[in-house]
PDB file of N, H, CA, C and O in Angstrom:
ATOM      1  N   UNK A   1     -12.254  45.415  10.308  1.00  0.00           N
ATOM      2  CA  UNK A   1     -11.417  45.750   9.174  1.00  0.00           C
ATOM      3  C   UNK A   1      -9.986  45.276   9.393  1.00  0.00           C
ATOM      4  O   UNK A   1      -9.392  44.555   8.592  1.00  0.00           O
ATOM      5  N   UNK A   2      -9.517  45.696  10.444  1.00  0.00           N
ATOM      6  H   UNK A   2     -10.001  46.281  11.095  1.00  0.00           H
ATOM      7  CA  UNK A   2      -7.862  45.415  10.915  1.00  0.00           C
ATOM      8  C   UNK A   2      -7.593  43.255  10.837  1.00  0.00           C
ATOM      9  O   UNK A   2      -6.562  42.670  10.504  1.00  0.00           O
ATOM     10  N   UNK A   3      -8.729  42.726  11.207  1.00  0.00           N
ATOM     11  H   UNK A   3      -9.566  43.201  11.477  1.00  0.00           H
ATOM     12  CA  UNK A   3      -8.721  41.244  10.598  1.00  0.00           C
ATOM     13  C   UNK A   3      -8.953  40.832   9.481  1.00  0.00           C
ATOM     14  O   UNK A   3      -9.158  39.675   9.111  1.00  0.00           O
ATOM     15  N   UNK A   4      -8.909  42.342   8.566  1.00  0.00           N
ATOM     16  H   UNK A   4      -8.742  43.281   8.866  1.00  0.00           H
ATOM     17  CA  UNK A   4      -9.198  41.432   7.392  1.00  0.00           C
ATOM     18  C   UNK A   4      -8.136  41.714   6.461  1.00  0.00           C
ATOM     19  O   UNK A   4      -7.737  41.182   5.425  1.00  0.00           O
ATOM     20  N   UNK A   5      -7.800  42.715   7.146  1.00  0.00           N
ATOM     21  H   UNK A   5      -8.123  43.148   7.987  1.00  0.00           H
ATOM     22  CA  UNK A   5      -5.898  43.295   6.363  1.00  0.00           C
ATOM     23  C   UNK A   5      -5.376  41.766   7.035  1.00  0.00           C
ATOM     24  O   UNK A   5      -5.359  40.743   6.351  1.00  0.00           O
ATOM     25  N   UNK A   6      -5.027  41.798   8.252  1.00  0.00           N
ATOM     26  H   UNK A   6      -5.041  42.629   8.808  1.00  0.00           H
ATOM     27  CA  UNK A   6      -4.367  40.645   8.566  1.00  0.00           C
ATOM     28  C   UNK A   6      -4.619  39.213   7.878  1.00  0.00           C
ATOM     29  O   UNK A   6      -3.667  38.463   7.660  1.00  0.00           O
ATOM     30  N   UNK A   7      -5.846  38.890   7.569  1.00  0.00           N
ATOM     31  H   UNK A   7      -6.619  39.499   7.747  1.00  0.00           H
ATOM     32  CA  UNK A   7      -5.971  37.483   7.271  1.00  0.00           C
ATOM     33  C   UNK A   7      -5.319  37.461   5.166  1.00  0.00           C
ATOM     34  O   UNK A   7      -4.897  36.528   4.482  1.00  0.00           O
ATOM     35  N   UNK A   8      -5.543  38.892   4.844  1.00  0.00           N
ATOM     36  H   UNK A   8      -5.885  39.650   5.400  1.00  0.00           H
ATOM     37  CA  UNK A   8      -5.295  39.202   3.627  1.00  0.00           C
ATOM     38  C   UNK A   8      -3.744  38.879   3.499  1.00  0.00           C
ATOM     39  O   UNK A   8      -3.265  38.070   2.705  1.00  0.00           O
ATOM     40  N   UNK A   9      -2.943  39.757   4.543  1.00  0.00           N
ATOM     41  H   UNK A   9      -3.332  40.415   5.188  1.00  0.00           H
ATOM     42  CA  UNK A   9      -1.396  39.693   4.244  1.00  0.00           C
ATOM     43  C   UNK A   9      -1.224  37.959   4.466  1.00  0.00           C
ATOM     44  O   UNK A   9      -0.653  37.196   3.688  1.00  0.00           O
ATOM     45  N   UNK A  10      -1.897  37.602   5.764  1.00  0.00           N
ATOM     46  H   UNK A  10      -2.361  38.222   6.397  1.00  0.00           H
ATOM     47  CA  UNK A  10      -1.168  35.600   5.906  1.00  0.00           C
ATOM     48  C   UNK A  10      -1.403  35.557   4.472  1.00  0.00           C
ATOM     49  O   UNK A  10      -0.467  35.859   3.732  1.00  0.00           O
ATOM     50  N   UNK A  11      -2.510  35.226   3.986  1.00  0.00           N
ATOM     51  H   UNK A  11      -3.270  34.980   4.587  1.00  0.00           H
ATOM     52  CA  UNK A  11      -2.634  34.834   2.633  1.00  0.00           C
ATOM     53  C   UNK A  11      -1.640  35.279   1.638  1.00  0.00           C
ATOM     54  O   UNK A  11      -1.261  34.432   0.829  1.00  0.00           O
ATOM     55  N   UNK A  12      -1.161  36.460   1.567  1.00  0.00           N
ATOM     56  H   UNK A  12      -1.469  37.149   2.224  1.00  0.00           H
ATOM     57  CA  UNK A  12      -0.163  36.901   0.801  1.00  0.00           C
ATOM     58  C   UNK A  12       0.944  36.752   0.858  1.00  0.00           C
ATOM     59  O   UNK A  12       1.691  36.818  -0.118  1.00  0.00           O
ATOM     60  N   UNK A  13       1.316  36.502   2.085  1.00  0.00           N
ATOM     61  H   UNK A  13       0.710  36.448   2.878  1.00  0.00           H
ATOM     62  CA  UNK A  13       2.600  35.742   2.480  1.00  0.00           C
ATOM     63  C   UNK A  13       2.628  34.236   2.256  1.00  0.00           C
ATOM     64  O   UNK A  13       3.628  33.842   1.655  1.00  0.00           O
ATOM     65  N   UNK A  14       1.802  33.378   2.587  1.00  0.00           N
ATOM     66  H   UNK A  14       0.990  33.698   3.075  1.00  0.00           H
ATOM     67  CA  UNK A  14       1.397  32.314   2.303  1.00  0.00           C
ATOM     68  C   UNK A  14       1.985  31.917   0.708  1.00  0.00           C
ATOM     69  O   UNK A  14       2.874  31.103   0.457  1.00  0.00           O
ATOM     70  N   UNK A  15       1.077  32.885  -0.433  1.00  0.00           N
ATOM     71  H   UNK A  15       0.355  33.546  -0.229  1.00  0.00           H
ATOM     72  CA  UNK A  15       0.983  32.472  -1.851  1.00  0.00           C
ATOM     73  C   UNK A  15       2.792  32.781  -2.139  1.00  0.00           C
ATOM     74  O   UNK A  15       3.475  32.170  -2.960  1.00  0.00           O
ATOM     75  N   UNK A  16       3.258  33.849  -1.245  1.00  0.00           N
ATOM     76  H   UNK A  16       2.703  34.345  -0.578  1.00  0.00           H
ATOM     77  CA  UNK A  16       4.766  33.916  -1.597  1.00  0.00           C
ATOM     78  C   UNK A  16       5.478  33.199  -1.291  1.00  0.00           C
ATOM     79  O   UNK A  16       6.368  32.837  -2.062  1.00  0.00           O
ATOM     80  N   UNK A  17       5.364  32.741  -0.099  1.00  0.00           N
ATOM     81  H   UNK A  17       4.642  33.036   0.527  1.00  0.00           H
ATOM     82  CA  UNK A  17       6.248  31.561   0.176  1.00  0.00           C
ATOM     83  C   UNK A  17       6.327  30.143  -0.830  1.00  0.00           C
ATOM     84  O   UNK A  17       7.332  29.658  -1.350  1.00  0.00           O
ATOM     85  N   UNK A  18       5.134  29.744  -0.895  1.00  0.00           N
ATOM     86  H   UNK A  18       4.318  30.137  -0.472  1.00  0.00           H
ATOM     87  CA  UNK A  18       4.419  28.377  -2.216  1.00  0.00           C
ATOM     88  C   UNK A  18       5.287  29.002  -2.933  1.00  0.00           C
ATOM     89  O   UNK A  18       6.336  28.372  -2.797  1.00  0.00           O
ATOM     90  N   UNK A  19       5.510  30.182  -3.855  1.00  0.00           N
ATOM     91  H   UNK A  19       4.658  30.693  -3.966  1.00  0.00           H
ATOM     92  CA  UNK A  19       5.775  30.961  -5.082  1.00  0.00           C
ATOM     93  C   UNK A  19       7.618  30.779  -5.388  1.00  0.00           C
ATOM     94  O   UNK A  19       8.339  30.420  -6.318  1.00  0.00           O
ATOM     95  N   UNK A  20       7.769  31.251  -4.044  1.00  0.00           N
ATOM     96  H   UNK A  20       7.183  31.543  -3.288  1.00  0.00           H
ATOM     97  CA  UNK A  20       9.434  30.665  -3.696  1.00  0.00           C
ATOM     98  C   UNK A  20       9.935  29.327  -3.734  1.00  0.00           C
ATOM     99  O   UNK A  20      11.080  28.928  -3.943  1.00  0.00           O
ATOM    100  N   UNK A  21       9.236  28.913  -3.577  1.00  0.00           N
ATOM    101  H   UNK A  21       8.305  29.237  -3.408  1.00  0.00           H
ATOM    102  CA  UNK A  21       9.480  26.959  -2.768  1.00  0.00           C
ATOM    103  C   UNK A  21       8.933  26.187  -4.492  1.00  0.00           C
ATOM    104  O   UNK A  21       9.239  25.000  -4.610  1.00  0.00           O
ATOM    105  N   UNK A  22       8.347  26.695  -5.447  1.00  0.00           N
ATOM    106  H   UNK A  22       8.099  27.659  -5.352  1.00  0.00           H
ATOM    107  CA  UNK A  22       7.859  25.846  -6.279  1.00  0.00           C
ATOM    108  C   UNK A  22       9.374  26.327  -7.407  1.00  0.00           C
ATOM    109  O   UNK A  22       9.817  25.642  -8.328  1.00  0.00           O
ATOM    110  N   UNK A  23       9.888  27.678  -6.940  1.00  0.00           N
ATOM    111  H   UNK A  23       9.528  28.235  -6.192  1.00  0.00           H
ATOM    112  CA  UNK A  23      11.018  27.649  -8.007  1.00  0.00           C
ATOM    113  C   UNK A  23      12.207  27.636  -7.235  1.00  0.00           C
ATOM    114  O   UNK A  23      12.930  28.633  -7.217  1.00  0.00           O
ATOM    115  N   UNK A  24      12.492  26.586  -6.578  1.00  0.00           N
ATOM    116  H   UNK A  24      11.905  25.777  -6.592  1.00  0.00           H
ATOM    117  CA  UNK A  24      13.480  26.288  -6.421  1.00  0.00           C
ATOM    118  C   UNK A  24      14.132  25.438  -7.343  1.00  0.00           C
ATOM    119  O   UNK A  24      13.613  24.727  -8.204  1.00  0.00           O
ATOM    120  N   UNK A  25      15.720  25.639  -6.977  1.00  0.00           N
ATOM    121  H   UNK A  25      16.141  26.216  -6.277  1.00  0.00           H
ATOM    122  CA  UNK A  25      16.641  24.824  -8.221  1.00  0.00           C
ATOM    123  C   UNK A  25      17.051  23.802  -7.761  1.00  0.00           C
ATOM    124  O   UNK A  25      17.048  23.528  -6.561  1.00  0.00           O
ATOM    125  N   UNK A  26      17.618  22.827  -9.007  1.00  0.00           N
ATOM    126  H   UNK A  26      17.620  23.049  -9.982  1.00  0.00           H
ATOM    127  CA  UNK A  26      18.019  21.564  -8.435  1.00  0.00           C
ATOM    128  C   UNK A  26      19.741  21.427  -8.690  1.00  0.00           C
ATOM    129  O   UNK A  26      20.376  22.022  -9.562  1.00  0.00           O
ATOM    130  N   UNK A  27      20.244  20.543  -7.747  1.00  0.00           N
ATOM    131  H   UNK A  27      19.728  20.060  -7.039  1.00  0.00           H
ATOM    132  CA  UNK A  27      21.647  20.952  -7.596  1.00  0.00           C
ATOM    133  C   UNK A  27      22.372  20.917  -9.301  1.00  0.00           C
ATOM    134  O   UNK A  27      23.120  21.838  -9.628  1.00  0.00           O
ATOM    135  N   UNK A  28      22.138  20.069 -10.035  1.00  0.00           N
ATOM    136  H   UNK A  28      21.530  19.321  -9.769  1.00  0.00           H
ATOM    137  CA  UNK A  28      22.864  20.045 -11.416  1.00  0.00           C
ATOM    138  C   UNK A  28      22.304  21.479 -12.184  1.00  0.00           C
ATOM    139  O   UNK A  28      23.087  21.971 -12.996  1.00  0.00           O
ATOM    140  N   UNK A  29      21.004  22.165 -11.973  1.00  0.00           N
ATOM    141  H   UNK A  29      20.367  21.766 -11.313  1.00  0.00           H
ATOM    142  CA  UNK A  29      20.442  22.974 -12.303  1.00  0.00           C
ATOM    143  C   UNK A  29      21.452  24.491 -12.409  1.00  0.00           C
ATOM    144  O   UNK A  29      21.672  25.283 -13.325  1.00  0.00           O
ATOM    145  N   UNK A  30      22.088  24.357 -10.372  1.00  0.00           N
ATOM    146  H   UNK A  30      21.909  23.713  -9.628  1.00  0.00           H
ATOM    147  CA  UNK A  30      22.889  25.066  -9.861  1.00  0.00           C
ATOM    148  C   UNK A  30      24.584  24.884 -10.742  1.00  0.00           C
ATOM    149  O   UNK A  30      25.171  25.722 -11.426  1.00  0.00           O
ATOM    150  N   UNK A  31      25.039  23.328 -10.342  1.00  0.00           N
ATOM    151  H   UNK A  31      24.562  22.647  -9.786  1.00  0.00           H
ATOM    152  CA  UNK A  31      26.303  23.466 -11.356  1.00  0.00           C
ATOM    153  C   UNK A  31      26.361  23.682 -12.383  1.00  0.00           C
ATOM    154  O   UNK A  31      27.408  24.216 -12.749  1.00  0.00           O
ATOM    155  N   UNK A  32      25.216  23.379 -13.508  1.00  0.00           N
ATOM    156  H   UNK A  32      24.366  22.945 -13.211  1.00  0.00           H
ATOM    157  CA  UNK A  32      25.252  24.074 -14.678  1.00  0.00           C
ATOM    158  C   UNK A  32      25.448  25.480 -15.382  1.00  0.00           C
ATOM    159  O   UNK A  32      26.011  25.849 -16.412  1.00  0.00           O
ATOM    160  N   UNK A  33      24.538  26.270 -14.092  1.00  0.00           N
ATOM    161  H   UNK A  33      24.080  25.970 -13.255  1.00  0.00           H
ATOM    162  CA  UNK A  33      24.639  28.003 -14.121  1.00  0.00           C
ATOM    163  C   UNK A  33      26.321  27.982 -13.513  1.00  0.00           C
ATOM    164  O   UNK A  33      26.925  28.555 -14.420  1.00  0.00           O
ATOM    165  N   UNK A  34      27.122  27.691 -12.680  1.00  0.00           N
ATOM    166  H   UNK A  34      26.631  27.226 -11.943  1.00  0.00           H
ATOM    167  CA  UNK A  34      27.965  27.612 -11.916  1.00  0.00           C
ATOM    168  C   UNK A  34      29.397  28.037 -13.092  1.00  0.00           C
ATOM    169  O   UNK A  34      30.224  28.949 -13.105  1.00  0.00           O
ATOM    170  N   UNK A  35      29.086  26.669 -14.115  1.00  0.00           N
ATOM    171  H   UNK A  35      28.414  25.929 -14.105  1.00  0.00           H
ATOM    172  CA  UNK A  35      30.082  26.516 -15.103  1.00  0.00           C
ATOM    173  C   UNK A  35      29.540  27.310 -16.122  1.00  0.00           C
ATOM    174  O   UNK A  35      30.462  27.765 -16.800  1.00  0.00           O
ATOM    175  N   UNK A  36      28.238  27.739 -16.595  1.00  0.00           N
ATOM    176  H   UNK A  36      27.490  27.370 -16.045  1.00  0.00           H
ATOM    177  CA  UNK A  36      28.461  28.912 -17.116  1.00  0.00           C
ATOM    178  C   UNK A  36      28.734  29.978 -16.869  1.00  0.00           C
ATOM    179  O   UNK A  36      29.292  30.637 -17.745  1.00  0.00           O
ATOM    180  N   UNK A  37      28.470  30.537 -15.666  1.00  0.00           N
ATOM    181  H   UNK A  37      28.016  30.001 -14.954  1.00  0.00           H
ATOM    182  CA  UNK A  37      29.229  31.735 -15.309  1.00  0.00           C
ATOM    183  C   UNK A  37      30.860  31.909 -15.659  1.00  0.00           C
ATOM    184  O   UNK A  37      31.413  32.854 -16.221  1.00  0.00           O
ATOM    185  N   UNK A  38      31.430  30.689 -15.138  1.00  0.00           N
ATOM    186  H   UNK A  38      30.981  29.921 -14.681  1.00  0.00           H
ATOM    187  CA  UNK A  38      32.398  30.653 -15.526  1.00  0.00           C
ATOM    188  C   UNK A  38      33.025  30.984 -16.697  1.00  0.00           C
ATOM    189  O   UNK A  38      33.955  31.757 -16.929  1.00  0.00           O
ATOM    190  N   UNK A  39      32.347  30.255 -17.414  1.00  0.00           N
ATOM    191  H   UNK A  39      31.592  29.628 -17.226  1.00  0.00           H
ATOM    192  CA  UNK A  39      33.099  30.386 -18.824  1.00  0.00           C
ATOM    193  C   UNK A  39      33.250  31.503 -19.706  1.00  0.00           C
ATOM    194  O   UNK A  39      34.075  32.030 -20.452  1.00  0.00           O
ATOM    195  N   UNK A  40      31.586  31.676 -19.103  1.00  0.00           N
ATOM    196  H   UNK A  40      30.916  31.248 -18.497  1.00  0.00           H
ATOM    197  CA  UNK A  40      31.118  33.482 -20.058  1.00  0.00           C
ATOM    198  C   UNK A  40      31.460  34.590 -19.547  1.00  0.00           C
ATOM    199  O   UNK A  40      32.027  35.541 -20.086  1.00  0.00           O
ATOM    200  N   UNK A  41      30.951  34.399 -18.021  1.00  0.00           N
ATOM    201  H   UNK A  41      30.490  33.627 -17.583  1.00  0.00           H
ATOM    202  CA  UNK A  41      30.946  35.809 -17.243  1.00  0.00           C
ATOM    203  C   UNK A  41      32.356  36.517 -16.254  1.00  0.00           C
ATOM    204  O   UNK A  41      32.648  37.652 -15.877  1.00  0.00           O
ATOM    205  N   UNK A  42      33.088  34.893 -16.089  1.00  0.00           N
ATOM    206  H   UNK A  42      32.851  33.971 -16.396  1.00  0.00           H
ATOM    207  CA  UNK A  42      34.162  35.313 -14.897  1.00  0.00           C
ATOM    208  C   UNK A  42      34.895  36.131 -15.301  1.00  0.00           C
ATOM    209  O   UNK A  42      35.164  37.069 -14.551  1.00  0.00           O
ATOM    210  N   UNK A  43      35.697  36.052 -17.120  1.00  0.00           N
ATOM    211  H   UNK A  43      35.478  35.291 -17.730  1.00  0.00           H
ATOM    212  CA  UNK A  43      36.323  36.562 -17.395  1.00  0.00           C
ATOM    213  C   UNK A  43      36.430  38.385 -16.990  1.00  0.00           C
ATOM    214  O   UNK A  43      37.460  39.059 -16.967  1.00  0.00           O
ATOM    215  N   UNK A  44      35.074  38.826 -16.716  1.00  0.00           N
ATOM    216  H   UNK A  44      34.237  38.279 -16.735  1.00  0.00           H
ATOM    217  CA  UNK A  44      35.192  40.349 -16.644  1.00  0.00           C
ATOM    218  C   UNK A  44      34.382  40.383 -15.415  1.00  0.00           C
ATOM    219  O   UNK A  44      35.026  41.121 -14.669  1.00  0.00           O
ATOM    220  N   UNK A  45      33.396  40.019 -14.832  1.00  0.00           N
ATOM    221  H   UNK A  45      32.873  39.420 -15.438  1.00  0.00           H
ATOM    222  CA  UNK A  45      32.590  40.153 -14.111  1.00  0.00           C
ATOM    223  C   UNK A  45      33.681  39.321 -12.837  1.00  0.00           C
ATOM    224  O   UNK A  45      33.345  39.647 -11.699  1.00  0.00           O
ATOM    225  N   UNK A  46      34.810  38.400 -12.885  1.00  0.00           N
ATOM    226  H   UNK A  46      35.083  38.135 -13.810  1.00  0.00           H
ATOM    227  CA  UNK A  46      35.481  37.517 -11.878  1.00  0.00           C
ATOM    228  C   UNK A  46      34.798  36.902 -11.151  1.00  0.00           C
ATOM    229  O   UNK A  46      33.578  37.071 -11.147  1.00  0.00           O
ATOM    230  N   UNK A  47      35.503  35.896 -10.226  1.00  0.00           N
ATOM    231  H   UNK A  47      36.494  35.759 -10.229  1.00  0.00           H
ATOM    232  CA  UNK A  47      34.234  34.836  -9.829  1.00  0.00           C
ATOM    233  C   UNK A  47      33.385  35.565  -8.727  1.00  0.00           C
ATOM    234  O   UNK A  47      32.181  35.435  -8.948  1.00  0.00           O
ATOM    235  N   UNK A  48      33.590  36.083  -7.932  1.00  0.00           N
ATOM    236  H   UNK A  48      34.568  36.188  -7.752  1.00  0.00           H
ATOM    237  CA  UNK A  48      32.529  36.464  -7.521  1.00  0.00           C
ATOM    238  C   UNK A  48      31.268  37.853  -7.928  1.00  0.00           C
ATOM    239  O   UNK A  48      30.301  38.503  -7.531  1.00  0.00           O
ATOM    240  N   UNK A  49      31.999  37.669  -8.756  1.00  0.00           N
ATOM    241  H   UNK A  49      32.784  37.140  -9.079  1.00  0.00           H
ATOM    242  CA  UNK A  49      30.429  39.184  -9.536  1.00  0.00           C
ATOM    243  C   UNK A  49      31.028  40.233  -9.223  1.00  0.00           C
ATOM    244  O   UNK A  49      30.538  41.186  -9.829  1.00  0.00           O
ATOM    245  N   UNK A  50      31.655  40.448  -8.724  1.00  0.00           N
ATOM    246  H   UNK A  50      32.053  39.673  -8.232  1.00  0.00           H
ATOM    247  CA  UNK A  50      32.123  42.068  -8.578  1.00  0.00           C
ATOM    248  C   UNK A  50      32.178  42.823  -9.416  1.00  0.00           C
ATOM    249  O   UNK A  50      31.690  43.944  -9.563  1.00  0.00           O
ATOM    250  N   UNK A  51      32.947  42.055 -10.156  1.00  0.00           N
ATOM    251  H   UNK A  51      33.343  41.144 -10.037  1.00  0.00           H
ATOM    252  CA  UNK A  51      33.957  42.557 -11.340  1.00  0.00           C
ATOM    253  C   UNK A  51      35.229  42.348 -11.233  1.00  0.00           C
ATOM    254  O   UNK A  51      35.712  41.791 -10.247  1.00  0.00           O
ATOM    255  N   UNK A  52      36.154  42.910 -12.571  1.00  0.00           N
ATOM    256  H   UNK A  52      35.762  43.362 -13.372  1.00  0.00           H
ATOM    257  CA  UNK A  52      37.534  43.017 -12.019  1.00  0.00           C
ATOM    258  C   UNK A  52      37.523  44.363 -11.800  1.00  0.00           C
ATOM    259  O   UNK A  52      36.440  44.905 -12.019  1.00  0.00           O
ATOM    260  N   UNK A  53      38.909  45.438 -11.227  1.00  0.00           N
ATOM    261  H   UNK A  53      39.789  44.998 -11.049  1.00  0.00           H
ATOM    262  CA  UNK A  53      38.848  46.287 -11.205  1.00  0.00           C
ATOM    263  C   UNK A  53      39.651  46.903 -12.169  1.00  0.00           C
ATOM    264  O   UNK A  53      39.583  48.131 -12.235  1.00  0.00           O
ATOM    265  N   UNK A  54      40.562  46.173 -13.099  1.00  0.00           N
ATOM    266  H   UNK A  54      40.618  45.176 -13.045  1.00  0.00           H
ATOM    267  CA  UNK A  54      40.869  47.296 -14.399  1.00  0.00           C
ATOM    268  C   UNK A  54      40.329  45.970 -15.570  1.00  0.00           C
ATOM    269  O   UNK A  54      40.339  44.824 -15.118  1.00  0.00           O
ATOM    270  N   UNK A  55      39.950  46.147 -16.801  1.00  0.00           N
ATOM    271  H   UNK A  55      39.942  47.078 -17.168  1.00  0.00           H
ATOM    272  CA  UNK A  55      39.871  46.009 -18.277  1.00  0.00           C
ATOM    273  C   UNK A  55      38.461  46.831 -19.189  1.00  0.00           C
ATOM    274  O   UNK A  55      38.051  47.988 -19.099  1.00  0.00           O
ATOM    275  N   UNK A  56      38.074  45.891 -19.891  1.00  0.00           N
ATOM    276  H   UNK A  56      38.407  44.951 -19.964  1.00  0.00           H
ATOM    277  CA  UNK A  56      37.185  46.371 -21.033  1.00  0.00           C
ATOM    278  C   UNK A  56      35.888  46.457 -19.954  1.00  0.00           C
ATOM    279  O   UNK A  56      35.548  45.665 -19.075  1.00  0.00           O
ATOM    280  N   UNK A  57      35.239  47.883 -20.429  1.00  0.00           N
ATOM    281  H   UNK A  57      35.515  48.526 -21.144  1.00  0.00           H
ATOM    282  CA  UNK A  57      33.719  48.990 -19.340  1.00  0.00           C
ATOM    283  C   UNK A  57      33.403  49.070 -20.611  1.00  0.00           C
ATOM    284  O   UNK A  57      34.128  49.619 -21.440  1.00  0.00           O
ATOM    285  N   UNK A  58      32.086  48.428 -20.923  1.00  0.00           N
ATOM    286  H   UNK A  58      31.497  47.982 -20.249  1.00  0.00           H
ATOM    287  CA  UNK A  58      31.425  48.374 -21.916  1.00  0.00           C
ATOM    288  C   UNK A  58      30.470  50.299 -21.973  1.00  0.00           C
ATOM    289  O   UNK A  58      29.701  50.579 -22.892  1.00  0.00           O
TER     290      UNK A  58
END
């Protein structure tokens, strides 16, 4: 039984890894989200996501 949990999880780890690796992004993919963040999100969210710490709390 205990080899068949094991050979179950490789496999499951296996299909996750493929699962990760098939959605990866491509670099213009990346600057595109990059400059939209920018434009839309920095204003309140600032560049790194935090947030700011005083304006508009929806």
């Amino acid at each position: 039984m205990d080899g068949m949990k094991t050979v179950l999880l490789m496999g499951l780890a296996a299909v996750a890894l493929l699962a990760h690796e098939a959605h990866a992004h491509a670099p213009e993919d990346l600057a595109s989200g990059k400059q939209l963040y920018q434009r839309k999100c920095a204003g309140c969210h600032a560049a790194g996501g935090r947030g700011a710490s005083r304006g508009y709390r929806p």
